[in-house]
N, C-alpha and C positions, 0 to 999 in steps of 0.2 A: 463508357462506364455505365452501369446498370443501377438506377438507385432506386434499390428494391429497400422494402421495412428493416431485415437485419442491417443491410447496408447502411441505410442512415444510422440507425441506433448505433452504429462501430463505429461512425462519425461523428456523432455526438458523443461519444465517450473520447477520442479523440481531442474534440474540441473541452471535453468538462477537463481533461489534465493539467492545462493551467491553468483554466478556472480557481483551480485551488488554490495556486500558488496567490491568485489575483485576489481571492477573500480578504489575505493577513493585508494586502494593500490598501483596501481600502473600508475594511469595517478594524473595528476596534475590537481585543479579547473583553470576552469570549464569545461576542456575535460571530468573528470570525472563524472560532473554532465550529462552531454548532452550522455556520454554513459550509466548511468544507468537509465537515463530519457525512453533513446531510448530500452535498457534492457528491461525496468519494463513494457511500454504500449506494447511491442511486446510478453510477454512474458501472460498479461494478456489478450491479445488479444485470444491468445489459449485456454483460460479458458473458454471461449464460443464455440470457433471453435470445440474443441474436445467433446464437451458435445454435437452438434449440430452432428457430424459427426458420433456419435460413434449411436446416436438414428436416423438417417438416414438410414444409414448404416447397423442396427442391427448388432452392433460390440459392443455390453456393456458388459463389463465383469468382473469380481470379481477385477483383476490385477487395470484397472483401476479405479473404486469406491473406491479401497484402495489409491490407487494416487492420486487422484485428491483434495480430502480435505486436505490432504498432504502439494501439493504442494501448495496451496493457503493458507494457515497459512504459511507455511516457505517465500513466499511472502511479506506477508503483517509484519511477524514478521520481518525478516530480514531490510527489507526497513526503515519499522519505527525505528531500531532499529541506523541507520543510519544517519535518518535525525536527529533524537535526539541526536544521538553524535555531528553531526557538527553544530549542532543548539546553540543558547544563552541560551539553556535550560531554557527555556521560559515555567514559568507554566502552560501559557494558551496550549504550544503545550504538556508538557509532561503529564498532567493530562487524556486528552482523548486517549492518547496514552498508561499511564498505564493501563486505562479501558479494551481497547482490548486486551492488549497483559494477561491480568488477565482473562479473561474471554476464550481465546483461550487457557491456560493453564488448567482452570479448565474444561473446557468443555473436553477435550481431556483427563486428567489424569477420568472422570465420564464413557467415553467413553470406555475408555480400562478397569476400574474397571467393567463395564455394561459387556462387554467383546461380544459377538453372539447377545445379548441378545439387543445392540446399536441399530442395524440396524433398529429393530424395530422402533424407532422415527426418522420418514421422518424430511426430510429435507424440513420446510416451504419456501413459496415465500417471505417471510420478511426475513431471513436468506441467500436468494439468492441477495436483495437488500441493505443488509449489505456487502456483498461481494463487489460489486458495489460501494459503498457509498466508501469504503475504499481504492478499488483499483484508483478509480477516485481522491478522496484526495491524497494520494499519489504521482501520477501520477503528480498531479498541483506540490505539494511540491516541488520535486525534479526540476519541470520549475521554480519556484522563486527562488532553488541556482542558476543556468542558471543565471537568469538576477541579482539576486545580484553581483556575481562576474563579469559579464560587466558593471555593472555601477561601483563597485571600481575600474576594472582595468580602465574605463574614466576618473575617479576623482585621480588617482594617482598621486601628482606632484601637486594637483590645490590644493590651500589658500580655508579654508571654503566660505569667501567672494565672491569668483569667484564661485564656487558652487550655491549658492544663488542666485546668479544675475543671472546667466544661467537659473537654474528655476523658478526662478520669472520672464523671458522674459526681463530682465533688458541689457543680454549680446549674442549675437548669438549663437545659440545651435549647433552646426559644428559636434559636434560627438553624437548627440541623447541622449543625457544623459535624456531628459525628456520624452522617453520612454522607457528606459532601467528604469529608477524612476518608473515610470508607471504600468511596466511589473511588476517590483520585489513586487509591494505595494498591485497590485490588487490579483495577485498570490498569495502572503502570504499571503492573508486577505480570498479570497476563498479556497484554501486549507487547511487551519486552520477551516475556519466555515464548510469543508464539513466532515474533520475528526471529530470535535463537532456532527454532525448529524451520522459519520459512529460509533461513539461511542457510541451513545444513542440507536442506532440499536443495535450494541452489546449487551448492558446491556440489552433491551429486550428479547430478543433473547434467551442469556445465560438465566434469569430465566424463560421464556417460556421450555427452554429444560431442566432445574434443576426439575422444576415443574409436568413435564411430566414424568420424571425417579423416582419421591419422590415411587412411589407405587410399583418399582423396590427393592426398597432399602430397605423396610420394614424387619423386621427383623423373622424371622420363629418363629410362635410359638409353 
């Protein structure tokens, strides 16, 4: 094995995916959100850096092409698999969420059944923007626990009424509550619509790549 700079970096991404999970273990909300926030965009920030570095560089190598789709499913699965536990389990969020994490199963268990024979089916530019699509959803998600949990810790102690009046402009906003409201509302409204669009990439995607293995799988006669 070659541990060249991209390579570590795709291992270190790698290793940050349960990182995240290990945050909600051991800090408390919203420490724990704001450090797997900061985890998760640092962590896919590398997911470019090393693919960028390693084709600059002529430093691509087996070690890493095996890592790197890796580490981005253990990513994306891990993370999602988070927000959905501390979530209200909300069909709108777990629905799109079952999507990829089904298709990231099937894709991988087709993958290793294909076995040598995988690599053959390149990896499309629609399947790099699924990637994208996901890790950016994501990313927002984890910023709406952030502001969920400073807008209860403001409304802590306060009567619904006083609530209300605060953001209806009825009562002076002293501690931001109307954009901590703001933060948490737009956040979860775009992070939910853009895992709906990283889902639908998915489901393309997977049977774009189901489609193109069909003539792999044919049976000898």
């Amino acid at each position: 094995m070659t541990w060249t700079l991209p390579n570590i970096l795709t291992a270190g991404r790698l290793l940050a995916a349960p990182g995240v999970a290990v945050m909600f273990i051991y800090f408390t909300r919203p420490y724990a959100d704001w450090f797997a926030l900061i985890l998760f965009v640092t962590a896919a920030l590398t997911d470019w850096i090393d693919g960028y570095l390693a084709r600059e560089w002529k430093q691509e190598t087996k070690m890493g092409a095996m890592l790197d789709p890796i580490a981005d499913k253990a990513m994306v699965v891990i993370a999602l698999m988070v927000i959905v536990g501390y979530s209200s389990m909300s069909p709108w969020l777990v629905l799109p969420a079952t999507v990829i994490l089904f298709r990231e199963v099937f894709v991988s268990g087709l993958r290793e059944f294909l076995g040598d024979v995988a690599g053959t089916l390149k990896v499309t530019k629609l399947a790099k923007w699924k990637t994208t699509a996901q890790m950016v959803a994501i990313a927002i998600l984890f910023a709406q626990g952030v502001f969920e949990h400073y807008f209860g810790m403001t409304v802590y102690g306060m009567d619904e009424a006083m609530v209300i009046a605060i953001i209806d402009g009825q009562q002076p906003d002293l501690h931001g509550l109307g954009w901590k409201l703001q933060g948490m509302v737009w956040s979860g409204n775009i992070g939910l619509g853009l895992l709906w669009v990283a889902a639908a990439l998915t489901l393309i995607t997977g049977v774009d790549y189901f489609r193109k293995a069909l003539p792999l799988l044919k049976e000898d006669r």
